[in-house]
C-alpha positions as CSV (number, residue, x, y, z in Angstrom):
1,X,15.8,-2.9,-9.1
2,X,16.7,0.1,-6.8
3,X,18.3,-0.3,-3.2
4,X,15.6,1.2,-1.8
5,X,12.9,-1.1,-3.6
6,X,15.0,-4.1,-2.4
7,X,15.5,-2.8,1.4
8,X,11.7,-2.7,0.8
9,X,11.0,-5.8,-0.2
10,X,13.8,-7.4,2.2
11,X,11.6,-5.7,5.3
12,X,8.4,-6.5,4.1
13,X,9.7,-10.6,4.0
14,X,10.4,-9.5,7.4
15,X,7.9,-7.9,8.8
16,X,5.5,-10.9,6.7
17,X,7.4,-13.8,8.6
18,X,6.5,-11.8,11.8
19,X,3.0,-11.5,10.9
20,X,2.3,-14.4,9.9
21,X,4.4,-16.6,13.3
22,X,1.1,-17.9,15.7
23,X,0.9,-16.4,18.5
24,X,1.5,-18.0,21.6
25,X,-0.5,-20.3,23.9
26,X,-2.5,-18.8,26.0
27,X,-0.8,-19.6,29.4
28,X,2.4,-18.0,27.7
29,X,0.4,-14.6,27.1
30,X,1.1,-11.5,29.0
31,X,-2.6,-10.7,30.9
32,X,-2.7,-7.2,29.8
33,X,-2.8,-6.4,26.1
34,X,0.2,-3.7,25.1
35,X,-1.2,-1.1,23.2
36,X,1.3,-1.2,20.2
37,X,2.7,-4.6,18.9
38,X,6.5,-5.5,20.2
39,X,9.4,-6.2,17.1
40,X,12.1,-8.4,18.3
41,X,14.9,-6.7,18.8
42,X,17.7,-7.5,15.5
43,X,20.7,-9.7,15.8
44,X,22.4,-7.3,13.4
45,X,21.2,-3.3,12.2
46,X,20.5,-4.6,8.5
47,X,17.7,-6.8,10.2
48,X,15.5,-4.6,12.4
49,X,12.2,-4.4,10.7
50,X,11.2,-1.3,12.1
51,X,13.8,0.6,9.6
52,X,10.1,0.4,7.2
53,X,8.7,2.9,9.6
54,X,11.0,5.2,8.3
55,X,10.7,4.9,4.8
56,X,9.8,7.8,2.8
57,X,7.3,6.5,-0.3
58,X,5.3,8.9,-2.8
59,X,1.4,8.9,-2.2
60,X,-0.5,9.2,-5.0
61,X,-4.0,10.7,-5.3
62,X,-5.6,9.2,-9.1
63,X,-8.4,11.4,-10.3
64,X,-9.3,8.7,-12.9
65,X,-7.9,7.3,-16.1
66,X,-8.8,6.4,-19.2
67,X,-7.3,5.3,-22.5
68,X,-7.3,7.6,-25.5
69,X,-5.7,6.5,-29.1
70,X,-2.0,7.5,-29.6
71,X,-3.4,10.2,-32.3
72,X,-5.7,12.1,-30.2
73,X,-2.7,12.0,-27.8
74,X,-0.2,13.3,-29.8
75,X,-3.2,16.4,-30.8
76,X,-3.4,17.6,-27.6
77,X,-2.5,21.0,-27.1
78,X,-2.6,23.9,-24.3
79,X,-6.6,24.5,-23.7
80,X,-7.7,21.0,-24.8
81,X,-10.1,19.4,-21.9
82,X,-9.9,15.5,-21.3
83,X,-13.6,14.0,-20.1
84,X,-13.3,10.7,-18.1
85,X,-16.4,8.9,-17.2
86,X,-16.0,9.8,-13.6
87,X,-18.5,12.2,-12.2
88,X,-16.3,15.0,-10.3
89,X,-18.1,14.1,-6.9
90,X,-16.8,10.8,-7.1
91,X,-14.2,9.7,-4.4
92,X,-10.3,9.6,-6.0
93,X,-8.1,7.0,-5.1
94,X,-5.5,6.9,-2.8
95,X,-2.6,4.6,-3.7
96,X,0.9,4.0,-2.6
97,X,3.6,2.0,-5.3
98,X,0.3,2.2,-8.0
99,X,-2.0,0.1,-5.7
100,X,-5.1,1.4,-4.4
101,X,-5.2,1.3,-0.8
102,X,-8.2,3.7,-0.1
103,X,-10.3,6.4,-1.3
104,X,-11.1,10.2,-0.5
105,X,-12.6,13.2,-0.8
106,X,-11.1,16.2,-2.2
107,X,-10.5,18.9,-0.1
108,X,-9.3,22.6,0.2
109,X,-6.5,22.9,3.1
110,X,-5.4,26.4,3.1
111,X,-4.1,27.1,-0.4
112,X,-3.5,23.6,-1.1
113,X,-5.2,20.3,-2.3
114,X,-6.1,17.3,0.1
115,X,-7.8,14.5,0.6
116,X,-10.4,13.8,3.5
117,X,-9.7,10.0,3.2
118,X,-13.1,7.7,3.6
119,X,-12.0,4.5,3.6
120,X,-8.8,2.8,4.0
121,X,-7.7,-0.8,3.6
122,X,-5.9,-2.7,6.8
123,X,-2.5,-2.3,7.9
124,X,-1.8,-5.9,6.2
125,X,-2.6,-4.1,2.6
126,X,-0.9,-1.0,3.1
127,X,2.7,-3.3,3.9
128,X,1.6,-5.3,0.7
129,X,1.1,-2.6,-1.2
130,X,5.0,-1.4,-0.7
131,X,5.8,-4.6,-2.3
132,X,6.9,-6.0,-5.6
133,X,3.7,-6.0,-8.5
134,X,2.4,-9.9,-8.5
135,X,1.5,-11.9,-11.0
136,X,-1.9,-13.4,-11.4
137,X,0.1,-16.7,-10.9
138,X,1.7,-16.1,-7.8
139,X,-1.5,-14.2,-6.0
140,X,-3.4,-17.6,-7.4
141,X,-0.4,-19.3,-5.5
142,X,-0.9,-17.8,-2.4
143,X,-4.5,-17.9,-2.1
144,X,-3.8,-21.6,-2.6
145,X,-2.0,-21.9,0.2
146,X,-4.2,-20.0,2.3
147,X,-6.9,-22.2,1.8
148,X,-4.6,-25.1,2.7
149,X,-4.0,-23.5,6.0
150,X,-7.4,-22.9,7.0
């Protein structure tokens, strides 16, 4: 695993446990709402969970995919056009560490491709989506134990 895939994954346990603590009684609350959430400030540098903010990770835009056998593959040559069964007004998906976590329009900006994004999934999936691939085992684990919980 790379450094940066663990710092990752050692931020996101982080920034999970944070999430996930309940807030706190109501008499303890401030009476006006901050605008942005507060992080805790770190007992050391290698613990401040804001360090994620400033992670640089590749976005990935997935026209569509399909699966083709290894001899039409190895056949393809300059010229040849692959069909997918996507009709080319459909939305492409956005994705970050090969998760999907929203869709968009394609769009001209300038000279340059881009995507007018549609819909997006909550701050909650785009942390996950940073994160290690699960197994169906462990995602059937924690579902588990959210049910417990509520």
């Amino acid at each position: 695993m790379s450094q940066i895939q663990a710092d990752i994954d050692a931020l996101l346990a982080q920034a999970t446990a944070l999430a996930e603590e309940p807030p706190p009684p109501a008499a303890l609350r401030p009476a006006k709402a901050a605008s942005r959430p507060t992080i805790p400030p770190p007992s050391s540098p290698d613990e401040d969970p804001a360090r994620i903010l400033r992670l640089v990770v590749p976005v990935i835009v997935r026209l569509a995919e399909r699966t083709m056998p290894l001899e039409d593959i190895i056949n393809l040559g300059t010229g040849a056009i692959i069909e997918f069964d996507k009709p080319a007004e459909a939305e492409l998906d956005l994705m970050i560490n090969n998760k999907c976590i929203g869709t968009g329009q394609a769009v001209k900006v300038g000279e340059n491709f881009g995507l007018r994004i549609t819909s997006i999934g909550s701050v909650r999936d785009r942390i996950e989506a940073l994160g290690p691939k699960r197994s169906a085992k462990s995602t059937k684990q924690e579902a588990d134990r959210g049910e417990k919980r509520g």
